[in-house]
C-alpha positions as CSV (number, residue, x, y, z in Angstrom):
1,X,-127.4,59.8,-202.4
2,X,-129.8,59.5,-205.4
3,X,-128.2,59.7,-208.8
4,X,-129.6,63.0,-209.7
5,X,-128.6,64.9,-206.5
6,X,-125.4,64.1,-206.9
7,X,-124.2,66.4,-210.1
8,X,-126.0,69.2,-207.7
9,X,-123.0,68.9,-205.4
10,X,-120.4,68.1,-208.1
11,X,-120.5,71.4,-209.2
12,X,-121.1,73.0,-205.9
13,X,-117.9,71.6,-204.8
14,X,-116.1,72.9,-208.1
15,X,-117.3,76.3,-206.8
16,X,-115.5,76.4,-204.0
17,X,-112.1,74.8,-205.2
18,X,-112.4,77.8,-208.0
19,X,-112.9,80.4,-205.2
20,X,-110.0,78.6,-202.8
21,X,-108.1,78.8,-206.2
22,X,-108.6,82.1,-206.9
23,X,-108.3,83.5,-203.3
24,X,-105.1,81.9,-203.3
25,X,-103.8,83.3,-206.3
26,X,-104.5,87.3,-205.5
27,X,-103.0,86.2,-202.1
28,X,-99.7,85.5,-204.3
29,X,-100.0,88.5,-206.7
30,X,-100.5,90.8,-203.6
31,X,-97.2,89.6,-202.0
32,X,-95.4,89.8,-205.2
33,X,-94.3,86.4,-206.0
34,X,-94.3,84.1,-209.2
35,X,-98.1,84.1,-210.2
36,X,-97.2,81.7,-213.5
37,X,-97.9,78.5,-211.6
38,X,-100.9,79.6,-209.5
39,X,-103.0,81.4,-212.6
40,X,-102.3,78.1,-214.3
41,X,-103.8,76.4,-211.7
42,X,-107.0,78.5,-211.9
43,X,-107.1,78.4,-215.7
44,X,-107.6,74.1,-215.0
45,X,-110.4,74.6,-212.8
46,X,-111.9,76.9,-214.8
47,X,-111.9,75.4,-217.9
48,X,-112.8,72.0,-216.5
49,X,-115.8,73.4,-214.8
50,X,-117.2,75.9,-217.9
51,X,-116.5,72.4,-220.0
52,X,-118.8,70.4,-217.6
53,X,-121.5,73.0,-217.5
54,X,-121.3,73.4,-221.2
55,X,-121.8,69.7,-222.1
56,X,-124.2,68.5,-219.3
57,X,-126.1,71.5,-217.2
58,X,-126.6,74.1,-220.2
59,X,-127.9,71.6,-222.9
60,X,-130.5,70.2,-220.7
61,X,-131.8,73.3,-219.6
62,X,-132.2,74.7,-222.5
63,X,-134.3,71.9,-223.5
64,X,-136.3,72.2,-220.6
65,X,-137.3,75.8,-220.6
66,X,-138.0,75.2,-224.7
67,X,-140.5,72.4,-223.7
68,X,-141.7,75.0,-220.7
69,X,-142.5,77.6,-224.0
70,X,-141.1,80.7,-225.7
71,X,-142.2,83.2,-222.6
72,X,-139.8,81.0,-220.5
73,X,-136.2,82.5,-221.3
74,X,-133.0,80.1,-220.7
75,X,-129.9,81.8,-218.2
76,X,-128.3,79.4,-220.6
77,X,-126.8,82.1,-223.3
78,X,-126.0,84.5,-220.2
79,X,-123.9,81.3,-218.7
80,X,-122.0,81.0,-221.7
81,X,-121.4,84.8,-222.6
82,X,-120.0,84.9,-219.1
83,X,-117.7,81.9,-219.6
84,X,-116.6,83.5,-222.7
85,X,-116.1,86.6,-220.9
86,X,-113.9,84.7,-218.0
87,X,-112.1,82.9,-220.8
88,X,-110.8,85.9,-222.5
89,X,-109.6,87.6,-219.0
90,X,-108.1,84.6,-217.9
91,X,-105.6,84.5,-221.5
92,X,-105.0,88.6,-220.8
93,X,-104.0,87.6,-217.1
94,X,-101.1,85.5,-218.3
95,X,-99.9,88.4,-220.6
96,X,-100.7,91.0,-218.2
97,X,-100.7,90.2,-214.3
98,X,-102.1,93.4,-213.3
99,X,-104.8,92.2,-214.3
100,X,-105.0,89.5,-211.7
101,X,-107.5,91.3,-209.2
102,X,-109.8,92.0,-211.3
103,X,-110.3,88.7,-212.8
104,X,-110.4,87.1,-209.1
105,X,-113.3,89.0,-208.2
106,X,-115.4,88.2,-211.5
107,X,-114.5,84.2,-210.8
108,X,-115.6,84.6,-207.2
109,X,-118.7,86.8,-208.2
110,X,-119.5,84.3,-211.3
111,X,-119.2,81.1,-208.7
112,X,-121.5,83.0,-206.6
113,X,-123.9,84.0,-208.6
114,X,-124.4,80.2,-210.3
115,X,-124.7,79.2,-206.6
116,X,-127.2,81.6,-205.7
117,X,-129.1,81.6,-208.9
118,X,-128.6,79.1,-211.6
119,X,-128.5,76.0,-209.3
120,X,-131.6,77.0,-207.2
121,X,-133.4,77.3,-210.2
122,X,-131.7,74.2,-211.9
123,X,-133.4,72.1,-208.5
124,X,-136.5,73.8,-208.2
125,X,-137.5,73.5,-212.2
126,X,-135.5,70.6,-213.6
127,X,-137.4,67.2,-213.2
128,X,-136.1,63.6,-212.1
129,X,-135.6,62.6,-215.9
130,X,-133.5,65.9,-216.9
131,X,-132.0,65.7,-213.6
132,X,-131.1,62.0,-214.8
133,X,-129.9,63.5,-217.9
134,X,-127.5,65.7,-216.3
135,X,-126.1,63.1,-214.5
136,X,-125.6,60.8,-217.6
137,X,-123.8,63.8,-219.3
138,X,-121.2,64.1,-217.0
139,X,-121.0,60.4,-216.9
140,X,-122.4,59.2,-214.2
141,X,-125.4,57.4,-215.4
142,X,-125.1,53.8,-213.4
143,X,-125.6,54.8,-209.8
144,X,-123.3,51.7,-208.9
145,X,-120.3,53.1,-210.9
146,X,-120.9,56.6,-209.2
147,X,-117.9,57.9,-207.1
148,X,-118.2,57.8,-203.6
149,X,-120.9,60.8,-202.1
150,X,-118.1,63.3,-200.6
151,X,-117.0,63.4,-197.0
152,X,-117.8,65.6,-195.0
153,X,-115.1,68.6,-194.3
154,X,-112.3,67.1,-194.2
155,X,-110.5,69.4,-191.7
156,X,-112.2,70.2,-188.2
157,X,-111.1,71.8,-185.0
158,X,-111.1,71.1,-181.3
159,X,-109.7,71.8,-178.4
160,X,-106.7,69.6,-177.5
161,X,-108.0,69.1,-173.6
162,X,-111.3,68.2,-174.7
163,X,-112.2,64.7,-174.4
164,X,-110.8,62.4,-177.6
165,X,-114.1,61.6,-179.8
166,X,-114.2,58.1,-182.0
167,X,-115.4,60.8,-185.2
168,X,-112.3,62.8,-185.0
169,X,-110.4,60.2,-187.3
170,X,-106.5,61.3,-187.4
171,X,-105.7,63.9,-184.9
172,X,-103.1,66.4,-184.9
173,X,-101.5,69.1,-182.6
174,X,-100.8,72.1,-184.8
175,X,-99.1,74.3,-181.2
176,X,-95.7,74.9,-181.3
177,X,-95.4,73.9,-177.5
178,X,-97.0,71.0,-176.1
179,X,-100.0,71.8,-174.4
180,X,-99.3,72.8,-170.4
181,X,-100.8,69.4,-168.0
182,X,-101.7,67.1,-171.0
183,X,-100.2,63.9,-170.9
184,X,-99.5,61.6,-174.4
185,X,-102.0,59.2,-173.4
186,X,-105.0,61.8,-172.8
187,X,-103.7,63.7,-175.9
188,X,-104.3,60.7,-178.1
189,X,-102.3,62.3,-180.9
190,X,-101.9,60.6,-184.3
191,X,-99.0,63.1,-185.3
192,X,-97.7,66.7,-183.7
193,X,-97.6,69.0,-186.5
194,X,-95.0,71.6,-184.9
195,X,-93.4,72.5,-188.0
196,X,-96.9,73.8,-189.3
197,X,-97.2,76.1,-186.3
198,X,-96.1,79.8,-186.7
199,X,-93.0,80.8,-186.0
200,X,-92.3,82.0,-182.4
201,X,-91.5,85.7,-183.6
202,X,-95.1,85.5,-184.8
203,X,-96.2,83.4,-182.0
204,X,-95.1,86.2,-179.4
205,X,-96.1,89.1,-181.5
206,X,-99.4,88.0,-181.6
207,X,-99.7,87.1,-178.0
208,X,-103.6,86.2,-178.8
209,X,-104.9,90.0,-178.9
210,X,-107.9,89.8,-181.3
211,X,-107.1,93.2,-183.2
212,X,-104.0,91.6,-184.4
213,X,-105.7,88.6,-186.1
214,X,-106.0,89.7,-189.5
215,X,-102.5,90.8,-189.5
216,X,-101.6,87.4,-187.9
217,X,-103.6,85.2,-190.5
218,X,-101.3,87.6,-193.2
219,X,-98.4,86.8,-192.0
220,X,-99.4,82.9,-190.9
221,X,-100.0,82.3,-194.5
222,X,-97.3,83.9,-195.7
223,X,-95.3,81.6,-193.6
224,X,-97.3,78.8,-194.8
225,X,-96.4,79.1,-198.4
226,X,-93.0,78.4,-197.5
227,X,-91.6,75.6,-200.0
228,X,-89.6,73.3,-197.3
229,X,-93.7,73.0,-195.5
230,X,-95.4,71.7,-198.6
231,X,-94.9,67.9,-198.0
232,X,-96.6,68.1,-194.7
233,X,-99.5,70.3,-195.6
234,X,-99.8,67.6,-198.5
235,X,-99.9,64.6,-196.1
236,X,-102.2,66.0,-194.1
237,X,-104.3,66.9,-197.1
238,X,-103.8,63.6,-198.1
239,X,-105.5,62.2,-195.2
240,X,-108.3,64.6,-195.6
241,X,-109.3,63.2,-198.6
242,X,-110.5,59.9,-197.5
243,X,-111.2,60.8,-193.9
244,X,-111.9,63.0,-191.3
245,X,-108.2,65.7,-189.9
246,X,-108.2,67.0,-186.5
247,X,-106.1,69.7,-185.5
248,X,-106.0,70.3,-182.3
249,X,-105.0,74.0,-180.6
250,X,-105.0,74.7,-176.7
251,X,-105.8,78.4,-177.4
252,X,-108.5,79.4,-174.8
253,X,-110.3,81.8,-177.8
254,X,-111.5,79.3,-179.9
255,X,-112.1,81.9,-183.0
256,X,-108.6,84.1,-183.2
257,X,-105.3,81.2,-183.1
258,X,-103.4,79.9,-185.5
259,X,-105.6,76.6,-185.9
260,X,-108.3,78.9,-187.8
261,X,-105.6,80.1,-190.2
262,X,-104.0,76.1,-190.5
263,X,-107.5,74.9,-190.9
264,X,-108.4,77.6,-194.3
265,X,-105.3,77.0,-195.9
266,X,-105.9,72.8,-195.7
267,X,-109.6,73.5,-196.6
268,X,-108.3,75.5,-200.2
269,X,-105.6,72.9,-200.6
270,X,-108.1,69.5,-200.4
271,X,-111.1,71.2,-202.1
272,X,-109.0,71.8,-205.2
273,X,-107.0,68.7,-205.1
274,X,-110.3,66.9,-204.5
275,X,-112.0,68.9,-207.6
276,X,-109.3,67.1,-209.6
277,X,-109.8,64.2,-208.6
278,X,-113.2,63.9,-208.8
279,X,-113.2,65.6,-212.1
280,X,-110.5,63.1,-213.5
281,X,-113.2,60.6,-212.5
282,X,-116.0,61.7,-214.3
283,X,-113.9,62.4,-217.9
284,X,-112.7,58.6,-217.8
285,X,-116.6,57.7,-217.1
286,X,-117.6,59.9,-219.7
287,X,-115.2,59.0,-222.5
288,X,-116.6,57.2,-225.5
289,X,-114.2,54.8,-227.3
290,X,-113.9,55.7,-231.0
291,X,-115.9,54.0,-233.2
């Protein structure tokens, strides 16, 4: 990946953890549990990502639509009236949870309008050496030293009687019950991730009827969120990190079973935990010892 594609998909990627992040946390207000640790959560991303826009994207565009002349006007100031905007809601969320919906939806719409507007533009108008620039900002100026390009999604689905594929890297069962005329062998499981699967009051209640989906994935999460299942949705995220997660379902509709639901809540949990990471990276990179 060339060096100045790369902060392109840096921030990207921060745009989905914050939206994960943030779907996450209405999910917990809505149910009516302890918000304290999930708002914190968001407030990191947040901050981390209006930081990095602030010292690498916004300072070089400005420049660049100053050099393209004074009929050229900068999204820059809008950028940074929104983050103070975002800034201020996120400190009266912490004092005043009801105000947790509303701030959710400006983070998603704010994510989504940088990804439809700003970086477009930022691609189509910014050239290699301002593109370089960027990338030096956040630290990342020797393309050697670079971390790794990103996998690709970490978490995929198949069907468990399909045919084992040498790009499916570790694979998991995520059914309850073993799948009916599949031996070990065929199966070729890595790990059976039974605990993960809903619970068989849920299991039977939904009995695979499509209108009952959305009320399934409720309650499937809700189950999900359970303490006592965190250190195996961790491995599993874990794993994800560095390399391709199967999970396998023998649901005949591919688009309504519990896999679908698994497969979301592992998406929001590596995306974020990834963000970190990645993020964590760049900061050591682009520290300067004191003089």
């Amino acid at each position: 990946m060339a060096i100045n594609s790369y902060p392109l998909e840096l921030l990207a990627r921060e745009h989905r953890a914050i939206r994960g992040a943030a779907t996450n946390l209405r999910r917990i207000y809505q149910d009516g549990e302890d918000v304290s640790g999930a708002l914190t959560f968001v407030r990191q991303l947040a901050e981390n990502h209006f930081r990095a826009e602030e010292r690498a994207w916004l300072p070089v565009l400005e420049a660049s639509f100053r050099r393209r002349g004074s009929g050229c006007l900068s999204p820059a100031r809008a950028v940074r009236a929104a983050h103070r905007t975002l800034r201020r809601l996120l400190e009266q969320a912490a004092d005043n949870p009801a105000e947790i919906p509303f701030l959710c939806a400006i983070l998603e719409d704010h994510a989504a309008q940088e990804d439809l507007l700003l970086f477009p533009l930022c691609a189509a108008l910014l050239d290699e050496p301002e593109k370089d620039a960027i990338a030096r900002r956040l630290g990342l100026a020797d393309p050697v030293d670079m971390p790794p390009p990103p996998p690709g999604p970490g978490f995929r689905l198949r069907h468990a009687y399909d045919a084992p594929s040498p790009t499916d890297g570790w694979r998991v069962l995520v059914d309850r019950l073993w799948p009916r005329g599949l031996s070990r062998e065929k199966a070729a499981l890595a790990t059976w991730a039974k605990n993960l699967a809903p619970s068989t009051e849920l299991r039977r209640w939904f009995n695979h009827q499509p209108d009952r989906f959305a009320e399934f994935r409720r309650r499937y999460r809700e189950e999900l969120s359970d303490p006592a299942l965190a250190g195996e949705l961790d491995d599993l995220t874990n794993r994800a990190l560095t390399g391709p997660v199967t999970l396998l379902f023998a649901a005949a509709d591919a688009e309504c079973n519990q896999a679908v639901v698994l497969q979301e809540v592992l998406e929001e949990r590596r995306l974020s935990k990834e963000f970190l990471i990645r993020w964590d990276l760049c900061l050591d990179k682009a520290t300067v010892p004191p003089s």
